[in-house]
C-alpha positions as CSV (number, residue, x, y, z in Angstrom):
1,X,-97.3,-75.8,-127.4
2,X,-95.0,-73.6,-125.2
3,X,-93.4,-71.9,-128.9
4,X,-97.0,-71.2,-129.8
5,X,-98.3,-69.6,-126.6
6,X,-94.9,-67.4,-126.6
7,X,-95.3,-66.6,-130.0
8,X,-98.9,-65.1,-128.8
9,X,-97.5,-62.0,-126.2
10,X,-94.1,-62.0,-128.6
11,X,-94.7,-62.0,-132.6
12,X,-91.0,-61.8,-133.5
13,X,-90.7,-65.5,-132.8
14,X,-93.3,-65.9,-135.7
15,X,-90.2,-65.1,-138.1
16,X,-88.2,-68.4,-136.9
17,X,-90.9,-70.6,-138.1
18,X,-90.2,-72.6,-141.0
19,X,-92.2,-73.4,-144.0
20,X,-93.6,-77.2,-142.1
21,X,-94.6,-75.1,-139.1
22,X,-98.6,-73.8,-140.2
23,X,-99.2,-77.6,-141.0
24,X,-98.0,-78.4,-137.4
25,X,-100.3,-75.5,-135.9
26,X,-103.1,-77.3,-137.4
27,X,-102.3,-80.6,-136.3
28,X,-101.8,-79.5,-132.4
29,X,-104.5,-76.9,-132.7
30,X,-107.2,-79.1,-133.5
31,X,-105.7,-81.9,-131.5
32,X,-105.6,-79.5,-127.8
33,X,-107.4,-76.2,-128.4
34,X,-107.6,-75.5,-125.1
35,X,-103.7,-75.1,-124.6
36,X,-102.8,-74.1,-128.3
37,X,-103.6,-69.9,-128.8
38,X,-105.4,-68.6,-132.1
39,X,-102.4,-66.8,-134.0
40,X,-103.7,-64.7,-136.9
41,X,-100.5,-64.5,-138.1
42,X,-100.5,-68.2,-138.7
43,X,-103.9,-68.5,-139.9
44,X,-102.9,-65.9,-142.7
45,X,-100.3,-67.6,-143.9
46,X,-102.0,-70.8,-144.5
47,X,-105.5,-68.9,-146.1
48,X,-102.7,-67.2,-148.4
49,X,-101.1,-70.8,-149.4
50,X,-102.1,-73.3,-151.6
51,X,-105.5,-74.8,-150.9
52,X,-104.4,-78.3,-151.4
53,X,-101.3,-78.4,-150.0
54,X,-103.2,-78.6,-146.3
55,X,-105.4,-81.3,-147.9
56,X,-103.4,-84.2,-145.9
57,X,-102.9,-82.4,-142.5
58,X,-106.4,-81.4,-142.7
59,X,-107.3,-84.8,-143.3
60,X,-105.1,-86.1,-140.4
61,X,-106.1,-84.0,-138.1
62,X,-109.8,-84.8,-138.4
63,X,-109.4,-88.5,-138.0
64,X,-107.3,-88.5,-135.3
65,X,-109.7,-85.9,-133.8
66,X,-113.0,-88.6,-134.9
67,X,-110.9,-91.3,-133.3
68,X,-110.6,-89.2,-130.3
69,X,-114.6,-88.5,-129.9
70,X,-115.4,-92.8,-130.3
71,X,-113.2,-93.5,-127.6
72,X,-114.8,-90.4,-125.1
73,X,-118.5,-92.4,-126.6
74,X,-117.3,-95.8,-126.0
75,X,-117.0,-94.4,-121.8
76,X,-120.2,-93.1,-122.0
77,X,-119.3,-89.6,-122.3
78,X,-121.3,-89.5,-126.2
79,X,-123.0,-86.2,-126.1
80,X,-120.3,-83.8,-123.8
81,X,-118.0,-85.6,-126.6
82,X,-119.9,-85.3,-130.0
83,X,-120.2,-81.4,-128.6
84,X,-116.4,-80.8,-128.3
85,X,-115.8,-82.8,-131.0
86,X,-117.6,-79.9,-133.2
87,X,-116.1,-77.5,-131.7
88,X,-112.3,-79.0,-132.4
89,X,-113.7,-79.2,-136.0
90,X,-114.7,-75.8,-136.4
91,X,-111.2,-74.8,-135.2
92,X,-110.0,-76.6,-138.2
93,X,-112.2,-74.8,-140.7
94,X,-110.8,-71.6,-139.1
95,X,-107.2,-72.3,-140.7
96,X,-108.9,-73.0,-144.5
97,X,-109.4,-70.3,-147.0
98,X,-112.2,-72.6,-147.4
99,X,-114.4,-74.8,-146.0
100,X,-113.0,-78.7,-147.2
101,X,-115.0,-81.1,-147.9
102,X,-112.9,-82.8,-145.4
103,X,-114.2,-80.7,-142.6
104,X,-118.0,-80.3,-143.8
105,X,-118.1,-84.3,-143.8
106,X,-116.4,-84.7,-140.3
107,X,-118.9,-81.9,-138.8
108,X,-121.7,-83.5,-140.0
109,X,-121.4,-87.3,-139.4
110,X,-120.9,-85.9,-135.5
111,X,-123.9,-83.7,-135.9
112,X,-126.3,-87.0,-137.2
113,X,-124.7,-88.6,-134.2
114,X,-125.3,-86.1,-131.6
115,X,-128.9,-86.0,-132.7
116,X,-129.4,-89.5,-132.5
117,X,-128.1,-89.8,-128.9
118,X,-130.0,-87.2,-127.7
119,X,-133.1,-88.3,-129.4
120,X,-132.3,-91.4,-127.5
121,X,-132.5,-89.1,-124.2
122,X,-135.8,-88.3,-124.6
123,X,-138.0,-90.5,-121.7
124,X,-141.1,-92.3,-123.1
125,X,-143.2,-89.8,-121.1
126,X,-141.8,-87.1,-122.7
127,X,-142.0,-88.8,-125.9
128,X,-145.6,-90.1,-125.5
129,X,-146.7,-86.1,-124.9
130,X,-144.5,-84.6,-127.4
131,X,-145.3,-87.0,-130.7
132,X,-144.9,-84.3,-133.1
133,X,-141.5,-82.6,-131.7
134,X,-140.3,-86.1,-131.6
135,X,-141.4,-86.9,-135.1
136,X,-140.2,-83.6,-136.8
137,X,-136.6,-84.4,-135.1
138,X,-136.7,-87.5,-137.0
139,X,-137.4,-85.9,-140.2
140,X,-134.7,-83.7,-139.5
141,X,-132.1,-86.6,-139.5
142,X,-133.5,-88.4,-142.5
143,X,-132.7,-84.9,-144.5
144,X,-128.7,-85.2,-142.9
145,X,-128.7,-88.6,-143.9
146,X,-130.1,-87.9,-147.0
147,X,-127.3,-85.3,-147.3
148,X,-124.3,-87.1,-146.7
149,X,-124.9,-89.6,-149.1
150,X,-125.8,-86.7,-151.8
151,X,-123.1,-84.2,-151.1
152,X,-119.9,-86.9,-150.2
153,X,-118.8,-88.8,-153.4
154,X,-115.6,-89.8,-154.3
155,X,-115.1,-93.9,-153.1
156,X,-117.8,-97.0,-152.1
157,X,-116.2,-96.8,-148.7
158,X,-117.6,-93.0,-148.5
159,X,-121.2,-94.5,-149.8
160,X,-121.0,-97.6,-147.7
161,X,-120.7,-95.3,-144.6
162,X,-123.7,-93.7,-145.5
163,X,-125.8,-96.5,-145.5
164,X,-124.3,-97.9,-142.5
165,X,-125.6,-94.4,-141.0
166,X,-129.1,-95.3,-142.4
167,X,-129.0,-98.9,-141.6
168,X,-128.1,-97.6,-138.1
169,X,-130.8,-95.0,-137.9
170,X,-133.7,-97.3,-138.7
171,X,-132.6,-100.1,-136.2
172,X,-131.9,-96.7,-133.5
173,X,-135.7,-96.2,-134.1
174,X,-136.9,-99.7,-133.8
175,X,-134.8,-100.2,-130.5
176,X,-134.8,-96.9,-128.3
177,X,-137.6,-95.0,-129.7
178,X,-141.4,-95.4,-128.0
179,X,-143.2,-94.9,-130.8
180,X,-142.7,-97.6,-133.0
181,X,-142.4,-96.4,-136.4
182,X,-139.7,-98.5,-137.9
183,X,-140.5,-102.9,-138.0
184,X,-138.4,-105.3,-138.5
185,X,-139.2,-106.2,-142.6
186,X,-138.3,-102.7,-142.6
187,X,-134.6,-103.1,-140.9
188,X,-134.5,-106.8,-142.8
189,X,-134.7,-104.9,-146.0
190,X,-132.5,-102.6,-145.7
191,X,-130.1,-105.0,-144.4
192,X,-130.8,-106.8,-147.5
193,X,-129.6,-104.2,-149.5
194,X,-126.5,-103.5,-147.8
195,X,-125.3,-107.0,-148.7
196,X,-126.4,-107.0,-151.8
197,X,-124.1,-103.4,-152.4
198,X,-121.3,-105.3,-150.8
199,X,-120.9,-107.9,-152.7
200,X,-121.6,-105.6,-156.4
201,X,-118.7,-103.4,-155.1
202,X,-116.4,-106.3,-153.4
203,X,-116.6,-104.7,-150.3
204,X,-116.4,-106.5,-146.7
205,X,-119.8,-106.6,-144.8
206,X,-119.7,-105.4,-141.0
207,X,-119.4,-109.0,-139.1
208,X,-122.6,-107.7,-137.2
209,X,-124.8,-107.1,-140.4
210,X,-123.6,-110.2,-141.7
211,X,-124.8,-112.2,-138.7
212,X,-128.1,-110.2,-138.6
213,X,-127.1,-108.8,-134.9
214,X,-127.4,-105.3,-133.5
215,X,-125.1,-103.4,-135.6
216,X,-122.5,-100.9,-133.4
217,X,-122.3,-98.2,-135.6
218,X,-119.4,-96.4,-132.9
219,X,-117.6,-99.7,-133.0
220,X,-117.5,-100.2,-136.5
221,X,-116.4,-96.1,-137.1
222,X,-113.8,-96.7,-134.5
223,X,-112.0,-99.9,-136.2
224,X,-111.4,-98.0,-139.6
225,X,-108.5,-96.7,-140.4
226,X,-109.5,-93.2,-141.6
227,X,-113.5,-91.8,-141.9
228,X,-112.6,-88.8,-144.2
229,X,-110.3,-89.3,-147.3
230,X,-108.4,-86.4,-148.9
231,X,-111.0,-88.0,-152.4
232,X,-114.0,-86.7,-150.9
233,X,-116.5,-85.2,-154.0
234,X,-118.3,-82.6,-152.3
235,X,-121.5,-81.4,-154.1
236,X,-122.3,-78.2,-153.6
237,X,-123.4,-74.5,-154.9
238,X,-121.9,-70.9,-154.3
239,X,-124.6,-68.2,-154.2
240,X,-122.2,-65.0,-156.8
241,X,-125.6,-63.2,-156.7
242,X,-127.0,-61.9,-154.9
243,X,-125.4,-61.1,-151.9
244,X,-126.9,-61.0,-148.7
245,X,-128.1,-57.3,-147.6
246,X,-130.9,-57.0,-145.2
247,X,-129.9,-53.0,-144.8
248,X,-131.4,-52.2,-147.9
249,X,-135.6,-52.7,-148.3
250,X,-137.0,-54.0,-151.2
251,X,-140.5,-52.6,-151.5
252,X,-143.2,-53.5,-154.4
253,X,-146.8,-53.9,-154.8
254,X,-148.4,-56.7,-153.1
255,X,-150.6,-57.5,-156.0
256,X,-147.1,-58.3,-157.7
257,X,-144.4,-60.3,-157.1
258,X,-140.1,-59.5,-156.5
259,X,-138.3,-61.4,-159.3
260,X,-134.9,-62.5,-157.4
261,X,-132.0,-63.6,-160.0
262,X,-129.9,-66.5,-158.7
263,X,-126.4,-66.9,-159.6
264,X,-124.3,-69.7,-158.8
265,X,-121.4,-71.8,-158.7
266,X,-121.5,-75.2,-158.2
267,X,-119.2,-78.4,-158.3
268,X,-120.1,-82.0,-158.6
269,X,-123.8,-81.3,-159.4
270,X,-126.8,-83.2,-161.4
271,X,-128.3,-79.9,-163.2
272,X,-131.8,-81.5,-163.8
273,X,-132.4,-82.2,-159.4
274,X,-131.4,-77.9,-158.6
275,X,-134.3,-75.9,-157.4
276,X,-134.3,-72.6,-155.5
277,X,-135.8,-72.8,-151.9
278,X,-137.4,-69.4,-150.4
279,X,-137.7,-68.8,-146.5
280,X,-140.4,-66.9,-145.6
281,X,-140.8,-64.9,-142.2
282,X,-142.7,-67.3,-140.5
283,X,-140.0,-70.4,-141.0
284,X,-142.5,-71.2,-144.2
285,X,-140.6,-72.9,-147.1
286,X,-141.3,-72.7,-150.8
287,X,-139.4,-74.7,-153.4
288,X,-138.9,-73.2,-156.6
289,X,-138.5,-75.1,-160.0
290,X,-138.6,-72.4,-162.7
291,X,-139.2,-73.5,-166.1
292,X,-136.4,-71.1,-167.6
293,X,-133.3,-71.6,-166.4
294,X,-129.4,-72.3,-167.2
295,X,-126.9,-74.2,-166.1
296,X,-123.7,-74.6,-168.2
297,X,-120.7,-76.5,-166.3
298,X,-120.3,-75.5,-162.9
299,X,-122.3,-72.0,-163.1
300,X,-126.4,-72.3,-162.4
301,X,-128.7,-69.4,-163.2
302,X,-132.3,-69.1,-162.4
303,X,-135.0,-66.7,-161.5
304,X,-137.5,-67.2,-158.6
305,X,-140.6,-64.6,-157.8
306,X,-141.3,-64.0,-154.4
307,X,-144.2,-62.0,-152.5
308,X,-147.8,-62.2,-153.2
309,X,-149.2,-61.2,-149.9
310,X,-149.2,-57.6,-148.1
311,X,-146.8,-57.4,-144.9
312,X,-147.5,-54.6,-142.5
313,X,-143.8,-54.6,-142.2
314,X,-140.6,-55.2,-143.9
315,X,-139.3,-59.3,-143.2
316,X,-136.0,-60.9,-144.3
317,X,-136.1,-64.3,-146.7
318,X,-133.4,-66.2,-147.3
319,X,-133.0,-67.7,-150.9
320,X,-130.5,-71.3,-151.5
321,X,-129.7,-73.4,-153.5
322,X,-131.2,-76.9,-153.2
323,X,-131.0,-80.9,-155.2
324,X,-133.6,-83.1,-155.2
325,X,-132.9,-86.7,-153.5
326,X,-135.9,-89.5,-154.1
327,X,-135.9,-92.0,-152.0
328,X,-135.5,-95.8,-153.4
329,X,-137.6,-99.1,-153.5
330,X,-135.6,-100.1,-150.0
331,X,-136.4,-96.7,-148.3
332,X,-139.4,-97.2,-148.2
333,X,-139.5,-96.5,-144.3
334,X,-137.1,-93.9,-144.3
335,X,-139.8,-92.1,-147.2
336,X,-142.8,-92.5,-144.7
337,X,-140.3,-90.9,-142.2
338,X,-140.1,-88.1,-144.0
339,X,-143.4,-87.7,-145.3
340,X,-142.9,-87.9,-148.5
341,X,-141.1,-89.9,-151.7
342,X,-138.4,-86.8,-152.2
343,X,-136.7,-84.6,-150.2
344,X,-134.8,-81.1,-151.4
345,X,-131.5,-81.1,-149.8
346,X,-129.9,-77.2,-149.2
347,X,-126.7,-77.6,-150.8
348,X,-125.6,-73.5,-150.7
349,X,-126.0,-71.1,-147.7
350,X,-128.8,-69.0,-147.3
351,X,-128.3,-64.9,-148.9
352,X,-130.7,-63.4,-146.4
353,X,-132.7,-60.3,-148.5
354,X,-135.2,-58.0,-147.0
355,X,-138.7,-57.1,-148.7
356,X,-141.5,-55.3,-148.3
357,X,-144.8,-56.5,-150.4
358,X,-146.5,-53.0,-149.9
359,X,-150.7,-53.1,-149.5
360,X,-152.3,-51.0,-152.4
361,X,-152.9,-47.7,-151.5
């Protein structure tokens, strides 16, 4: 830590370094990045290396940070922790030329958990007034759930984990939650089908499960060895076109529509569940399934027409990728949740575009 901070006010100490050193910066930077400085120089050297050779520090330094934020939750201290906790893990991110699938899956298991405490927070008056804010932040954790288990493949122990999150979730709701939208036949089948996936995959069941007792999801995450794996299967798309510019005003007719052309590359994808989601002004969503499209191994190409209606000015939209997850026989509850037997699942980041339908003259 003392090398690093002098290396800060005195870069010719940078040239010392050896070849291990960038690996250590990530370690100690993500372990105390309150007493370790940001060093460009480092950062450059490791987005310039080879991607895979930081898999394993990565890898370690995310678990040791995860084991860090359980024991903060196990004092009591869950949401101040789950907050720093994404912090330290957006640190990490900053020393990749890319974001690993390591780091995407950390960041969000600590962001399901962070809502669920803070759902938890909620008083029953509050809750009782604000039924629809209440229910809309549920929906929004049934689309992260439904997103880790889409997007992080690559073992059952990955899979297991996210039904453990589920399995969690719906007993969270029957517990805490005033409005009672979860029952027990609910939790009981659920349960059923975590057993029955154990013992298809010869995997050990949670003790608590097993037992049918309240299942501490913190204890459970906290007695594993690691939570992220350098195996992880990441699904996901990269928008090539187009690129996000809301300098430049695209104006047509209202009576017609703006054809957007959607290039993409993706990795680990099924090519029949893509669709194209559209944000309107407004926070409106459209989901776009176009007849025509193509999709070759790891490259997706579509077309999507947007507009239809006259703005008196110009708004920005943003245009992503999405896959399509339906819910099964057993999530049944987590379905109603939602609203719905399917839900679309954003699996590239938005390309923010700015048009202008113009009213007929």
């Amino acid at each position: 830590i003392l090398v690093f901070n002098a290396a800060k006010h005195n870069s010719v100490i940078l040239s010392f370094f050896h070849g291990y050193t960038p690996k250590h910066y990530v370690y100690i930077y993500s372990l105390l990045p309150e007493l370790v400085p940001q060093l460009p120089q480092v950062h450059k050297i490791l987005k310039s290396a080879d991607v895979s050779a930081n898999i394993d520090s990565i890898t370690a330094s995310l678990n040791l940070i995860l084991k860090q934020f359980l024991s903060l939750c196990k004092n009591g201290a869950q949401v101040a922790a789950m907050t720093k906790t994404l912090e330290n893990i957006e640190k990490i991110q900053k020393c990749s030329v890319r974001i690993h699938p390591q780091t995407k899956c950390a960041s969000l298991l600590v962001n399901i958990l962070l809502q669920l405490f803070k759902l938890r927070n909620i008083d029953r008056k509050r809750m009782a007034n604000g039924h629809h804010r209440v229910m809309s932040k549920i929906r929004d954790i049934v689309c992260d759930l439904c997103l880790f288990q889409t997007c992080f493949r690559g073992s059952d122990q990955i899979v297991l984990l996210g039904k453990l999150f589920k399995f969690y979730f719906l007993q969270f709701l029957h517990n805490h939650i005033a409005l009672k939208v979860v029952s027990e036949q609910d939790i009981a089948r659920y349960r059923d089908h975590v057993l029955s996936f154990c013992s298809e995959n010869n995997l050990s069941v949670p003790a608590q499960i097993k037992e049918d007792r309240n299942f501490n999801l913190l204890q459970f995450m906290y007695s594993q060895d690691s939570l992220v794996c350098s195996e992880i299967a990441h699904t996901r798309a990269t928008i090539l076109s187009p690129q996000s510019n809301t300098e430049r005003v695209n104006e047509f007719p209202s009576h017609l529509s703006y054809s957007v052309e959607i290039e993409a590359e993706t990795h680990h994808v099924e090519p029949g569940n893509l669709a194209v989601k559209v944000r309107y002004p407004g926070f409106r969503e459209v989901v776009c399934q176009p007849a025509v499209q193509n999709h070759l191994e790891g490259y997706y190409q579509n077309t999507v027409f947007v507009g239809g209606v006259s703005w008196s000015d110009p708004g920005v939209i943003g245009v992503s990728v999405v896959t399509e997850y339906r819910f099964e026989e057993h999530e049944s509850c987590l379905a109603g949740l939602h609203g719905g037997d399917k839900v679309w699942l954003e699996i590239s980041d938005s390309v923010q575009l700015k048009i202008h339908p113009r009213p007929p003259k």
